[in-house]
C-alpha positions as CSV (number, residue, x, y, z in Angstrom):
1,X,91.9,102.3,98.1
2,X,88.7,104.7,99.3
3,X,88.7,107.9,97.9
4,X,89.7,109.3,101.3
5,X,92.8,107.3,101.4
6,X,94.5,109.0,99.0
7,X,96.8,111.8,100.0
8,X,97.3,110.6,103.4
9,X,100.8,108.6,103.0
10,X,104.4,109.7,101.7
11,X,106.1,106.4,101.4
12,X,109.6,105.7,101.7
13,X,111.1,105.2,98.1
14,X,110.6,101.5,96.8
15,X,107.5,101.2,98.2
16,X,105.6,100.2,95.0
17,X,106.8,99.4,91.5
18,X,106.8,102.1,89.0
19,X,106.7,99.9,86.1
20,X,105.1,102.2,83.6
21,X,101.7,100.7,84.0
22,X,99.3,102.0,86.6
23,X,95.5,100.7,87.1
24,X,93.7,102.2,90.0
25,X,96.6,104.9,91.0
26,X,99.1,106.8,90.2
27,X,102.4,106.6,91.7
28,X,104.2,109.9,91.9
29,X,107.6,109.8,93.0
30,X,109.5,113.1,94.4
31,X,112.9,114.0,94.0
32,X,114.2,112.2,97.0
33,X,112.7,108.6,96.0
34,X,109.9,109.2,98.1
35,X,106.5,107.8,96.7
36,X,102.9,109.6,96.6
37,X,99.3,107.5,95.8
38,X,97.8,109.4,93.3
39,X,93.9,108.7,92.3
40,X,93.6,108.3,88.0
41,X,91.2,110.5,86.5
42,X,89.3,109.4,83.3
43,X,89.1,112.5,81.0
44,X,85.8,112.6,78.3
45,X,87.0,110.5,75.7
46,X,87.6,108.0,78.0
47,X,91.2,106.7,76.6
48,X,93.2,109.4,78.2
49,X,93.3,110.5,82.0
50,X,95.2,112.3,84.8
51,X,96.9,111.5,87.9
52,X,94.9,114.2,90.2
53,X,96.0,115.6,93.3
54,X,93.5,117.7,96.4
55,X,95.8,119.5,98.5
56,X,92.6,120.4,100.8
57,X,92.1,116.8,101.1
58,X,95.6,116.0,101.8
59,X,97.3,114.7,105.7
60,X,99.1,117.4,107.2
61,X,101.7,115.3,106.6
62,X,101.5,115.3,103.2
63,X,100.8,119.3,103.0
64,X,104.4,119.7,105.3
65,X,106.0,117.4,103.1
66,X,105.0,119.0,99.9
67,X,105.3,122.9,101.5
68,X,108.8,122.0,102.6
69,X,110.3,120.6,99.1
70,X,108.5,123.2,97.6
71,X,109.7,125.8,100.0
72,X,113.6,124.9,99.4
73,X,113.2,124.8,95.8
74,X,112.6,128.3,95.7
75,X,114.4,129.8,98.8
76,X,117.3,130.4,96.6
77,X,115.2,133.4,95.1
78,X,115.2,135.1,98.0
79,X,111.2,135.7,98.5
80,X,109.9,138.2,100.4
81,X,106.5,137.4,100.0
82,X,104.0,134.4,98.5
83,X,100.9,135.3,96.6
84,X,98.3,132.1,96.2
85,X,95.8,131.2,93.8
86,X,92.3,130.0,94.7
87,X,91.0,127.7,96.0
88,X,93.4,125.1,96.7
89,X,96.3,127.0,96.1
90,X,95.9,129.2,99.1
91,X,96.3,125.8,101.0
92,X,99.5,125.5,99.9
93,X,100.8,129.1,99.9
94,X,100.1,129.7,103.0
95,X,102.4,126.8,103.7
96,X,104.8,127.8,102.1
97,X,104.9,131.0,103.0
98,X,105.6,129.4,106.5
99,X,108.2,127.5,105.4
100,X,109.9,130.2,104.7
101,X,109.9,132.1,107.9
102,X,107.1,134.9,106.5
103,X,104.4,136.0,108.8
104,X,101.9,136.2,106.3
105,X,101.0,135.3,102.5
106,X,98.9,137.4,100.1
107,X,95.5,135.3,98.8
108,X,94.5,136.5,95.5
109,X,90.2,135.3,95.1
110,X,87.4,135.0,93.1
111,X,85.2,136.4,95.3
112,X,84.7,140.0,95.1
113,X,84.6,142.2,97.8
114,X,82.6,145.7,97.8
115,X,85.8,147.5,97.9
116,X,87.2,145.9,95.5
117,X,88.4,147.8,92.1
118,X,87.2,145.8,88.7
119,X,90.2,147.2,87.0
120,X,92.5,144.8,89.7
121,X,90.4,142.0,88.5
122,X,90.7,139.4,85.0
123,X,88.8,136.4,83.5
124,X,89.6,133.2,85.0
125,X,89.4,129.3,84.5
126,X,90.2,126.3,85.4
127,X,90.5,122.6,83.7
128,X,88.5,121.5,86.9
129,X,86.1,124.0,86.6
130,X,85.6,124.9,82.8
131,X,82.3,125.7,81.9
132,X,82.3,128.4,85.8
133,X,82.8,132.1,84.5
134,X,84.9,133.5,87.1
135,X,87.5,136.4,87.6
136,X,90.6,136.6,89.7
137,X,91.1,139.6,92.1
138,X,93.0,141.1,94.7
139,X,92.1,143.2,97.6
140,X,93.9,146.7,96.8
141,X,95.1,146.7,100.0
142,X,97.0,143.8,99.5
143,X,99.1,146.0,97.2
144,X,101.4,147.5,99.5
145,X,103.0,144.2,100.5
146,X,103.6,143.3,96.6
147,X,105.1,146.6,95.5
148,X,108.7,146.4,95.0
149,X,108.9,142.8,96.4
150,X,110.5,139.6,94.8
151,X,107.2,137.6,94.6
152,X,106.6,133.9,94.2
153,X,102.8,132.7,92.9
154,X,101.8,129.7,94.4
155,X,99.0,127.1,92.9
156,X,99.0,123.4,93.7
157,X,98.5,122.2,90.7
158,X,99.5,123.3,87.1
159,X,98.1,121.3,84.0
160,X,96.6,123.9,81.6
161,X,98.6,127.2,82.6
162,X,95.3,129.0,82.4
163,X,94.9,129.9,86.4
164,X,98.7,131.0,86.0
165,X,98.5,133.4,83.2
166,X,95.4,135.0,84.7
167,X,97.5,135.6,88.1
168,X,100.2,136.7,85.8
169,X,98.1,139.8,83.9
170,X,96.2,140.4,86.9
171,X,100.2,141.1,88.9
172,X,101.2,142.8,85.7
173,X,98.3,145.3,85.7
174,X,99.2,146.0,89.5
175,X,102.8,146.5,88.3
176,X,104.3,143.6,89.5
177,X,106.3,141.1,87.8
178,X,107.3,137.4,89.9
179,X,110.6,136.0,90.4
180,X,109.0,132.4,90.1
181,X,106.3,130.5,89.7
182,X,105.5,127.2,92.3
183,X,103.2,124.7,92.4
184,X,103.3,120.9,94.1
185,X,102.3,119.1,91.1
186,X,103.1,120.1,87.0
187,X,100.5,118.0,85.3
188,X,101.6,117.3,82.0
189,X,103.7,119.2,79.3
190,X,100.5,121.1,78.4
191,X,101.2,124.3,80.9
192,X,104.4,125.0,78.8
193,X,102.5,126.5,75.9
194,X,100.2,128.9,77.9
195,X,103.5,130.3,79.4
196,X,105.4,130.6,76.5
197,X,102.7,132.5,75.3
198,X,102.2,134.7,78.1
199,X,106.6,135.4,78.0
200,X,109.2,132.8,77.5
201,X,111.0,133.9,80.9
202,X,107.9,132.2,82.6
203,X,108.8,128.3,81.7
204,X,112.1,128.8,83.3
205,X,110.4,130.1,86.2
206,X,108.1,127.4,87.1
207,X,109.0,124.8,89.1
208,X,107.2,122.0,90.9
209,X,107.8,119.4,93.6
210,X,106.5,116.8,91.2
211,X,105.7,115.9,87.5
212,X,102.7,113.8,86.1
213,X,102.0,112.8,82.5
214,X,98.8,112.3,80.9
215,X,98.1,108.8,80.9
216,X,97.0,106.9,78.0
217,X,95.0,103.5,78.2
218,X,96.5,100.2,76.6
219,X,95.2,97.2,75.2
220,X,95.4,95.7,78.6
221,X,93.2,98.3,80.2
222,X,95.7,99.6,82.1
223,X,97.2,103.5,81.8
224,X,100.8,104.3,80.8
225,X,102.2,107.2,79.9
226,X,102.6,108.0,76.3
227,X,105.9,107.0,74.9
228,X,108.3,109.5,74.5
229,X,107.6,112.1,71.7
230,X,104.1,111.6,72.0
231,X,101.8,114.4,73.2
């Protein structure tokens, strides 16, 4: 496939084997059976990697698709209003938010604004972006809409938990605890252990539209999933 291929498709379920073995992509499969193309990236030591997914980059087919599943898994919370993460989880937030029935979403950012207030601010990173020193902020008059409100956080993807936890103590020190957190993609197991840290309540908050492992390379060259008990 080219690089701009991927995230274009949903395919019907069958569509391509999911043998355990994968060489060029990833195939992610939603709850329904449905089938996603997901491009494999390396990692350093060149004998692990991850299925990676760029909602930005994504079909607006693909974006509906995901918004939607992603949407219904959390209407039962009864959500008044959707905060997102940056950058790409604002794409999907503000989908989401649409999907269900809001007029508007609530974009936390990393840029800062002159009337911005430091103290509504906190470190962030990224497994994407490691080595960028950013923080994570939110326009005070944002606040209003927040206060009092069942909240969901919205990111599309989740792997380390570190962009979550930041959004977390920067809703805490506005006063405002979520009812869940969303994402379209859980990337790996690794997530769990920045939660559990941050409160236990916050692993059974978290749900996803989809799961991906890390993928380990076999003798054949080809990437599998670890077996099971393996980190």
């Amino acid at each position: 496939m080219a690089p701009h291929d991927f995230w274009q498709e949903v395919h019907p379920p069958g569509t391509f084997a999911v043998d355990g073995e994968f060489a060029s992509f990833y195939v992610a499969v939603l709850e329904d059976g449905r089938q996603m193309r997901l491009p494999i990236r390396v990692l350093a030591d060149g004998d692990h990697a991850l299925a990676s997914l760029i909602i930005n980059q994504a079909s607006f087919a693909v974006l509906d698709t995901l918004a939607e599943s992603l949407a219904e898994k959390i209407r039962p919370m009864r959500i008044d209003v959707v905060a997102g993460l940056p950058t790409l989880g604002l794409t999907l937030a503000a989908a989401v938010a649409q999907k269900l029935g809001h007029s508007r979403y609530v974009p936390l950012g990393t840029s800062r604004k002159f009337w911005y207030r430091d103290e509504l601010s906190v470190p962030l990173s990224s497994i994407t972006t490691p080595a960028q020193q950013k923080r994570l902020y939110i326009d005070p008059r944002m606040l209003p809409l927040l206060a009092g409100r069942r909240v969901a956080v919205i990111d599309d993807v989740i792997s380390s938990g570190a962009s979550i936890v930041a959004a977390l103590d920067l809703l805490e020190a506005c006063g405002i605890e979520p009812v869940v957190i969303g994402a379209a993609m859980l990337q790996s197991e690794r997530w769990r252990e920045s939660l559990a840290a941050a409160g236990l309540q916050w692993i059974a908050r978290t749900v996803g539209v989809f799961t991906t492992p890390i993928l380990e390379r076999n003798a054949a060259g080809r990437w599998q999933a670890p077996a099971l008990g393996e980190t």
